[in-house]
MITOR-622644 format. One line per 3 residues: their letters; for each residue x, y, z of N, C-alpha, C. Coordinates in Angstrom, 3 decimals, always signed. Layout:
BEGIN
A	X/Y/Z/X/Y/Z/X/Y/Z  ... $
//
This chain:
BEGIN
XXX	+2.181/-0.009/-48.929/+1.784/-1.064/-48.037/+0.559/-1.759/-48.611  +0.676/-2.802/-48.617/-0.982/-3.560/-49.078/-1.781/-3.816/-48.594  -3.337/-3.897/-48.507/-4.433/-3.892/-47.858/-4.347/-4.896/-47.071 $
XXX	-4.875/-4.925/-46.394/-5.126/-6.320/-44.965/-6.147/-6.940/-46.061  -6.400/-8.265/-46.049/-7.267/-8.955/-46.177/-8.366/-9.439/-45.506  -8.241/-9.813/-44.214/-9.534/-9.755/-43.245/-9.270/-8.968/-42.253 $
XXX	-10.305/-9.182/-40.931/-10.255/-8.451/-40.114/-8.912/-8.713/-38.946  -8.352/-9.656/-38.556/-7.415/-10.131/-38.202/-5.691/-9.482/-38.314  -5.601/-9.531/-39.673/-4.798/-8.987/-40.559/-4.966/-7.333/-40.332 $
XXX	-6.262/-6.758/-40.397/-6.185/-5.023/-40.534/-5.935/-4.896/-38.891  -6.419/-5.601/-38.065/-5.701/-5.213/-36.726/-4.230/-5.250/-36.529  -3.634/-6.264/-37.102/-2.185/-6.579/-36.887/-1.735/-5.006/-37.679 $
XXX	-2.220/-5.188/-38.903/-1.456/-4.161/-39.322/-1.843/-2.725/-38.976  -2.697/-3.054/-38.461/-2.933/-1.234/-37.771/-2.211/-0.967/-36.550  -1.980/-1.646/-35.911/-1.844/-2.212/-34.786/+0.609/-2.174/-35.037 $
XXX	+0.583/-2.910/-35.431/+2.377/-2.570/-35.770/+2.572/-3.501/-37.087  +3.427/-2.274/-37.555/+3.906/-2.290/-39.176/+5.306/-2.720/-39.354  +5.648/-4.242/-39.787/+6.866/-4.934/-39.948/+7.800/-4.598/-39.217 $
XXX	+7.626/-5.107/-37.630/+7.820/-4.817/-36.075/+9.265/-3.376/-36.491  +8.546/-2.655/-37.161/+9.176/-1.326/-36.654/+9.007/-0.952/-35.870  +9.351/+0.470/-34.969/+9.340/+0.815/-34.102/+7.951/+2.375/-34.074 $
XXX	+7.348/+1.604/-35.313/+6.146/+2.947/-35.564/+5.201/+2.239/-35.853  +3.340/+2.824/-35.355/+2.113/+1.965/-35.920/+1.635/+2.662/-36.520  +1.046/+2.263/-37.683/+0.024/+2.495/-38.532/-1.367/+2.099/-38.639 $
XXX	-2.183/+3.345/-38.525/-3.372/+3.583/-38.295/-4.100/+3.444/-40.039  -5.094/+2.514/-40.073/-5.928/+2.940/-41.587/-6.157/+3.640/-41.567  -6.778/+4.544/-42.561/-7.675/+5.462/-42.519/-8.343/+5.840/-43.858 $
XXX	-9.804/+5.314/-43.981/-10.441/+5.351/-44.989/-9.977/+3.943/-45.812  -8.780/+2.772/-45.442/-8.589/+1.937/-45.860/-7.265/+1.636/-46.604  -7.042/+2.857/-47.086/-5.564/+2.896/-48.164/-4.965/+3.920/-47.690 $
XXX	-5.463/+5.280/-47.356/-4.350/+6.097/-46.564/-3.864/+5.635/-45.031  -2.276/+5.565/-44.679/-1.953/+5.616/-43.425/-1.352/+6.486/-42.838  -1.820/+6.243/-41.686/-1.647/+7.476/-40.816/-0.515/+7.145/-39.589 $
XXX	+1.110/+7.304/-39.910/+1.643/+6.796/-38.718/+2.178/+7.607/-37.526  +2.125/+6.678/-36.214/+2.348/+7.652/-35.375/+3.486/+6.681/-34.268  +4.674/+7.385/-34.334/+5.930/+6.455/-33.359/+6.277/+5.975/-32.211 $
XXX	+5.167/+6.570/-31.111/+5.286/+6.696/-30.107/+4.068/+5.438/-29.298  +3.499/+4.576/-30.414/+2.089/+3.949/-29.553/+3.011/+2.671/-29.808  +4.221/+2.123/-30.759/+4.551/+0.673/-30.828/+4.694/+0.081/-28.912 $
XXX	+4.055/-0.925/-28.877/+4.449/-1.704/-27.361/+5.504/-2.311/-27.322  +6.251/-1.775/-26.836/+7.820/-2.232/-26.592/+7.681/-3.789/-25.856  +7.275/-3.527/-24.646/+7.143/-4.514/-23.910/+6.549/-5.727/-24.364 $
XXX	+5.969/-5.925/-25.394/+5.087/-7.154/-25.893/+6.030/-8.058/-27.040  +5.734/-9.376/-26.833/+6.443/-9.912/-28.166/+6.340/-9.047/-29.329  +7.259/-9.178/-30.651/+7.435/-9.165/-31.841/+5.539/-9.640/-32.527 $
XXX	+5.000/-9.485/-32.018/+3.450/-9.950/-32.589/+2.270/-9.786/-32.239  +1.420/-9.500/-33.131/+0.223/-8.783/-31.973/-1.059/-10.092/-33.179  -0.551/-10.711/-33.651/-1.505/-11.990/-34.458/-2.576/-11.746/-33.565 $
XXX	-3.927/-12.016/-34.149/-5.281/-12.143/-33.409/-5.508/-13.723/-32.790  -4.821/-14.732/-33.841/-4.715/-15.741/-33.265/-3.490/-16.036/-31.511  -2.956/-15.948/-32.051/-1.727/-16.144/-30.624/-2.533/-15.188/-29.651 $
XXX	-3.294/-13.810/-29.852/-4.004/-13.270/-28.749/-4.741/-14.255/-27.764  -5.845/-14.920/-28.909/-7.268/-15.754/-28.310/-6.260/-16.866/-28.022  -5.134/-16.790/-28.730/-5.309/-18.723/-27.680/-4.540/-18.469/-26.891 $
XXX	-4.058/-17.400/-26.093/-3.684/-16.734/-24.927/-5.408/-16.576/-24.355  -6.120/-16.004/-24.468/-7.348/-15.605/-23.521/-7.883/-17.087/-23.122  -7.557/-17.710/-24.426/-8.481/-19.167/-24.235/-7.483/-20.035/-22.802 $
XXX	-6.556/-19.680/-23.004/-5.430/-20.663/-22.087/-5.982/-19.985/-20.505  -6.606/-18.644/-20.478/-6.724/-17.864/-19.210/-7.786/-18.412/-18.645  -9.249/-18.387/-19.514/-10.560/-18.833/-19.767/-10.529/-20.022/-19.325 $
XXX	-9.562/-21.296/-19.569/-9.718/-22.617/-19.232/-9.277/-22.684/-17.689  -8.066/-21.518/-17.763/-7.338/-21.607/-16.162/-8.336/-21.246/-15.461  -8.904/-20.408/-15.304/-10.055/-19.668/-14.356/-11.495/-20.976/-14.403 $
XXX	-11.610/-21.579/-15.502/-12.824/-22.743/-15.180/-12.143/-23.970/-14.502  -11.047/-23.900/-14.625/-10.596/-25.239/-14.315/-10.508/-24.931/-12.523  -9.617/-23.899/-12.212/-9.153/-23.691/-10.721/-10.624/-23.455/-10.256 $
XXX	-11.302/-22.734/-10.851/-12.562/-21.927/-9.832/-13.792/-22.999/-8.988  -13.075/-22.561/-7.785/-14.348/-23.896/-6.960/-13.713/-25.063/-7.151  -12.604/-25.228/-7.062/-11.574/-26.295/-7.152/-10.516/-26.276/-5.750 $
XXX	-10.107/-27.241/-5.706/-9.054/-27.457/-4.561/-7.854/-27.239/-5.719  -6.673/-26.556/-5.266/-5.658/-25.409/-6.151/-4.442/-26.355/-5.352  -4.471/-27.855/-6.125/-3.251/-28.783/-5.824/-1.813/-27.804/-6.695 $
XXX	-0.561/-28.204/-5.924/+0.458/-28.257/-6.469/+0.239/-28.509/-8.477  -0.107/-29.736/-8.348/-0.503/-30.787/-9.572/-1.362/-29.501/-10.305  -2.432/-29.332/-10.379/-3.172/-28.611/-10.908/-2.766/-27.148/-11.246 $
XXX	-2.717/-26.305/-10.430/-1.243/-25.444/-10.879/-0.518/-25.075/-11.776  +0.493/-26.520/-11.604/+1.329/-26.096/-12.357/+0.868/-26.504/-14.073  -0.402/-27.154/-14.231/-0.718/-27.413/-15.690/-0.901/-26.379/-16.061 $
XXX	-1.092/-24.896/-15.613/-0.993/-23.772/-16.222/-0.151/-22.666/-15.866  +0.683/-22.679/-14.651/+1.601/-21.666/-14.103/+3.195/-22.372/-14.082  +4.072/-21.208/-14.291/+5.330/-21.181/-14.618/+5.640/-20.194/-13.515 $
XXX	+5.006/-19.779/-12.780/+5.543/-18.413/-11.499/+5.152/-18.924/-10.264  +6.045/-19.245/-9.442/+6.331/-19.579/-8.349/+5.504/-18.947/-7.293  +5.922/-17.879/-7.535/+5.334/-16.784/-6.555/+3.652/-16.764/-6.669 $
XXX	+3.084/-16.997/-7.744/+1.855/-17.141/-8.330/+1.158/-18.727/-7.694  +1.881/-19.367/-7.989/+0.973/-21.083/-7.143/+1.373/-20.844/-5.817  +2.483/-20.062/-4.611/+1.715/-19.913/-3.150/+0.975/-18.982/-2.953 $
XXX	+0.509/-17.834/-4.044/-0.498/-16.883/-3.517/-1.256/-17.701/-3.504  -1.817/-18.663/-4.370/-2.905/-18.877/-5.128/-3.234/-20.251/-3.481  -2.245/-21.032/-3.202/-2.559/-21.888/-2.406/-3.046/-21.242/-0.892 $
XXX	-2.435/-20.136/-1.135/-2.418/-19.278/+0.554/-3.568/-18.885/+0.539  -4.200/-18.329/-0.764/-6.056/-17.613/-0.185/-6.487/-18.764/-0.045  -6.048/-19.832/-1.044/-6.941/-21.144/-0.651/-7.300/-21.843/+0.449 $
XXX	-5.893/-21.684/+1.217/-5.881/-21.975/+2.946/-7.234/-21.115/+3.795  -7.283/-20.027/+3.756/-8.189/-19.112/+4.183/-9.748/-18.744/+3.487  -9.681/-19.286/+2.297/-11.056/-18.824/+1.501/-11.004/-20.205/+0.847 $
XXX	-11.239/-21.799/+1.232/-11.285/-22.782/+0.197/-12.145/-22.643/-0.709  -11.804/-23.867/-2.005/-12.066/-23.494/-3.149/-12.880/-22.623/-3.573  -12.133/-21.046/-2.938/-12.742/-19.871/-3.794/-12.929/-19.736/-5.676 $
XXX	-14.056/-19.076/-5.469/-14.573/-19.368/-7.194/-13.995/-17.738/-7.608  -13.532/-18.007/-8.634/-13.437/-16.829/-9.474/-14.335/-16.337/-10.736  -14.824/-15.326/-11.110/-15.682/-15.153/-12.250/-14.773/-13.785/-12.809 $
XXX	-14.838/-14.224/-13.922/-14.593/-13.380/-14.759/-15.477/-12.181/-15.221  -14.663/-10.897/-15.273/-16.173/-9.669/-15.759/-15.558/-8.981/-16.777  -14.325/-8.962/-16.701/-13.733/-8.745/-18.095/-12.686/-9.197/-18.477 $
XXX	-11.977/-9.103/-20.061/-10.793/-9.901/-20.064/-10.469/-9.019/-21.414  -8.822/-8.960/-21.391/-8.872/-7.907/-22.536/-6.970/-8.769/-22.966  -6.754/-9.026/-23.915/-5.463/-9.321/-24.105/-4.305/-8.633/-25.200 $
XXX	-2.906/-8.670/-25.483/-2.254/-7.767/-25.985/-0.979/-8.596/-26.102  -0.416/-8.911/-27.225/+0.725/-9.720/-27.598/+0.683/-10.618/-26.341  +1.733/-10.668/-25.289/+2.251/-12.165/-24.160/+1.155/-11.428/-23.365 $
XXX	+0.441/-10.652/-22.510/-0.308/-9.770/-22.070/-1.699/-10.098/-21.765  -2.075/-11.258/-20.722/-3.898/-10.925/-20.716/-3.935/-10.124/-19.129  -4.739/-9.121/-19.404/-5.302/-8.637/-18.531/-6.692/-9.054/-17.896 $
XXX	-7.113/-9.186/-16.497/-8.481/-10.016/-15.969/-8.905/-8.968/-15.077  -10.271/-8.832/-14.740/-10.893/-8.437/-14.308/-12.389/-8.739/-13.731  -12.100/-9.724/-12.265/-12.712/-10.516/-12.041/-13.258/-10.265/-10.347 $
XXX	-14.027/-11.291/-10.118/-14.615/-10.990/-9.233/-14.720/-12.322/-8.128  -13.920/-12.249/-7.274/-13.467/-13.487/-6.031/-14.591/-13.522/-4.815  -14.885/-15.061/-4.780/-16.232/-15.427/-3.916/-15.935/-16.476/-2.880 $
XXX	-15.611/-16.500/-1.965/-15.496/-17.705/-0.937/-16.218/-17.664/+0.608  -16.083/-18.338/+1.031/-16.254/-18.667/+2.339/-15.233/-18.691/+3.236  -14.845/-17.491/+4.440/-13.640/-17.372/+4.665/-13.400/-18.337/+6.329 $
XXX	-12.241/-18.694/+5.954/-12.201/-20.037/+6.948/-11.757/-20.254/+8.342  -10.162/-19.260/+7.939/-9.408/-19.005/+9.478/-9.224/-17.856/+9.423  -9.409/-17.228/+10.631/-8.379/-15.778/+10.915/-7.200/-16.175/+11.475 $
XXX	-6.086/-15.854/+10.890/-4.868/-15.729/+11.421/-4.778/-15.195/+12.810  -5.423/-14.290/+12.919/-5.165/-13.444/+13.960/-5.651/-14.104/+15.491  -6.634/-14.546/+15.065/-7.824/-15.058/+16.434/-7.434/-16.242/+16.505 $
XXX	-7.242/-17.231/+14.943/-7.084/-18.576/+14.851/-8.520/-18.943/+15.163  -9.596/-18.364/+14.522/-11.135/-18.834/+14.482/-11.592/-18.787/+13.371  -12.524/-19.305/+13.113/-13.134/-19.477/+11.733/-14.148/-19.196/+11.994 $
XXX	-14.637/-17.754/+10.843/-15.829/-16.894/+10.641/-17.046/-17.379/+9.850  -16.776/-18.527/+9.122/-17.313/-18.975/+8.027/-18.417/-17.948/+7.228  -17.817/-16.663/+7.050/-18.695/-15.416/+6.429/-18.113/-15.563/+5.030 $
XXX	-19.112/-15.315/+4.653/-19.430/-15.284/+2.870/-18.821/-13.796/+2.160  -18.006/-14.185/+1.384/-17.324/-12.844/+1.248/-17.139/-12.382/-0.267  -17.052/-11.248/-1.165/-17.287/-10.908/-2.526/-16.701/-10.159/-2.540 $
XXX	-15.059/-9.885/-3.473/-14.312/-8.393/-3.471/-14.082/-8.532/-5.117  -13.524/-7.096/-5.778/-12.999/-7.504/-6.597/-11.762/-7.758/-7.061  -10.926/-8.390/-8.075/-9.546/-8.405/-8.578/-9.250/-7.900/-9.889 $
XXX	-8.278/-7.324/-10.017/-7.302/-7.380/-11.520/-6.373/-7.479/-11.123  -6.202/-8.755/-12.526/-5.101/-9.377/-12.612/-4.054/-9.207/-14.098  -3.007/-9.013/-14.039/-2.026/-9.199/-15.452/-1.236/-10.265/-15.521 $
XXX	-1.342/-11.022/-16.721/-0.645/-12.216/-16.838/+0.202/-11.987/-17.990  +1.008/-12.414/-17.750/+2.665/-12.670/-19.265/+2.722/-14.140/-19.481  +2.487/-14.807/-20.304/+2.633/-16.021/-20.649/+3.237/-16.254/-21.615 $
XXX	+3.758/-17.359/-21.774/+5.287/-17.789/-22.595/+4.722/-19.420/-22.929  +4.798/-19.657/-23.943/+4.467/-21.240/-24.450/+3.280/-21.961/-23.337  +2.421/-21.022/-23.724/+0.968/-21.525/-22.450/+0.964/-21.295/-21.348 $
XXX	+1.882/-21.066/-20.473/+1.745/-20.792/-19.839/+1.943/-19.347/-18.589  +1.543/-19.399/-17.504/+1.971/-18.292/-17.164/+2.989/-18.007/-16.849  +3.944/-17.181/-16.488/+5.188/-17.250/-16.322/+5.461/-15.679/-15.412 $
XXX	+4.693/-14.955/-15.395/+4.976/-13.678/-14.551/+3.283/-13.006/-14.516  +3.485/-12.187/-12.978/+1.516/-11.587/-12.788/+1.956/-10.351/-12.307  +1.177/-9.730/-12.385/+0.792/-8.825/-11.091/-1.116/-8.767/-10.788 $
XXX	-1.151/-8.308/-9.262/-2.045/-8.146/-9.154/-3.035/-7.308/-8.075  -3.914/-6.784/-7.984/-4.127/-5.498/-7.042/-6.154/-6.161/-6.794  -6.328/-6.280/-5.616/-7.385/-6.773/-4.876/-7.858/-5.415/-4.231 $
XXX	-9.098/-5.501/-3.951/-9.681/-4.286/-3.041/-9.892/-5.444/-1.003  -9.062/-4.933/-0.828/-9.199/-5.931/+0.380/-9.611/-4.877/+1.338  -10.085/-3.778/+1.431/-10.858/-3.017/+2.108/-12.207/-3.607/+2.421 $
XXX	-12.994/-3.979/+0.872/-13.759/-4.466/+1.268/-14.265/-5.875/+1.663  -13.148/-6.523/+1.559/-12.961/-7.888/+1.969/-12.841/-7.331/+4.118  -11.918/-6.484/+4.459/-12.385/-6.390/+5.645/-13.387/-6.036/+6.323 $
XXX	-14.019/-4.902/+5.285/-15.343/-4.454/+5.838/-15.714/-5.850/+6.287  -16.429/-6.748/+4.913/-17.180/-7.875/+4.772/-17.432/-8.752/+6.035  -16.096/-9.075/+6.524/-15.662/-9.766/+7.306/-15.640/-9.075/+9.157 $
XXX	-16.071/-8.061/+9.053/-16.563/-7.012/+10.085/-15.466/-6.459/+11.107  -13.955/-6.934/+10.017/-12.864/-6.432/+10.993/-12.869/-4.612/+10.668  -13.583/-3.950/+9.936/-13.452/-2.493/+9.367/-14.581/-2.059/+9.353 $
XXX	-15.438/-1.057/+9.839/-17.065/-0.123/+9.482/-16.087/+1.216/+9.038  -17.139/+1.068/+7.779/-16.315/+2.369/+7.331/-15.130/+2.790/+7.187  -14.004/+1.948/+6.685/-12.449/+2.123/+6.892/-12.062/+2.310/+7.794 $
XXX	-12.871/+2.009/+9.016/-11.799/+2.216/+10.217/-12.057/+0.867/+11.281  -10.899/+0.429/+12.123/-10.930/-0.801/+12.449/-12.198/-1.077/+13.953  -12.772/-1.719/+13.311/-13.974/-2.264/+14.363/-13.560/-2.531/+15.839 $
XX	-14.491/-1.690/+16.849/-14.129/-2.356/+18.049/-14.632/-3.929/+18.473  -13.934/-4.275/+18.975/-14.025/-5.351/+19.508/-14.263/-6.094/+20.895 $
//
């Protein structure tokens, strides 16, 4: 096998070896060390350092562009391909307007960015009461994104909304507030 040339290159190739189904680890630079069981099935045919960042960069612009923004149809879809993804995104908006998002970490992997961020709004209606609390509210999120030619195209995602109820004084201590 021949040496990587920069740093880019020794990740790819440490990382998966002529999309076999085995990766190779450097070690010391010229010996490799392979092991069959770490290739990511699930990820494109490519783990390029470039196609990574201009995946993070496409995430990076989405998160400055939406954050503290009104989350139009229009706007949206200049970066989402998942349906299901532009009415979550409009539905907190209904209840928390232009909530800001910040980013605290971001880590990406072939089609794959992972986020780890932190959601800030002003919450507007309760469904429940049909009143508006206007309480200031801070939880955190991770998020996984799959993106396909820029855009997003499939998520998942897991919120701590515990403490979004605490916040909001429907919960003391995980258990539901009298009223």
């Amino acid at each position: 096998m021949n040496s990587p040339r920069n740093k880019s290159e020794a990740f790819a190739l440490s990382y998966i070896s002529n999309y076999t189904n085995e990766t190779k680890w450097p070690i010391f630079g010229t010996i490799w060390l392979t092991h069959p069981l770490l290739y990511p099935r699930y990820c494109w045919k490519t783990n390029n350092m470039d196609f990574i960042e201009r995946n993070k960069a496409m995430i990076l612009e989405y998160y400055r562009t939406i954050s503290g923004a009104i989350k139009t149809p229009e706007l949206l879809k200049r970066f989402i391909d998942d349906p299901q993804l532009i009415r979550h995104i409009q539905a907190v908006d209904q209840i928390l307007p232009e909530f800001e998002e910040r980013i605290d970490e971001m880590t990406g992997e072939g089609n794959r960015v992972i986020v780890r961020s932190t959601c800030k709004g002003r919450f507007l209606e309760n469904e429940l009461e049909g009143t508006a609390t206007f309480k200031s509210v801070e939880f955190p999120v991770a998020v996984g994104y799959y993106l396909k030619n820029g855009k997003i195209v499939d998520h998942w995602m897991i919120s701590d909304h515990m403490a979004l109820l605490e916040q909001l004084g429907w919960l003391e201590n995980g258990v539901k507030s009298p009223r």
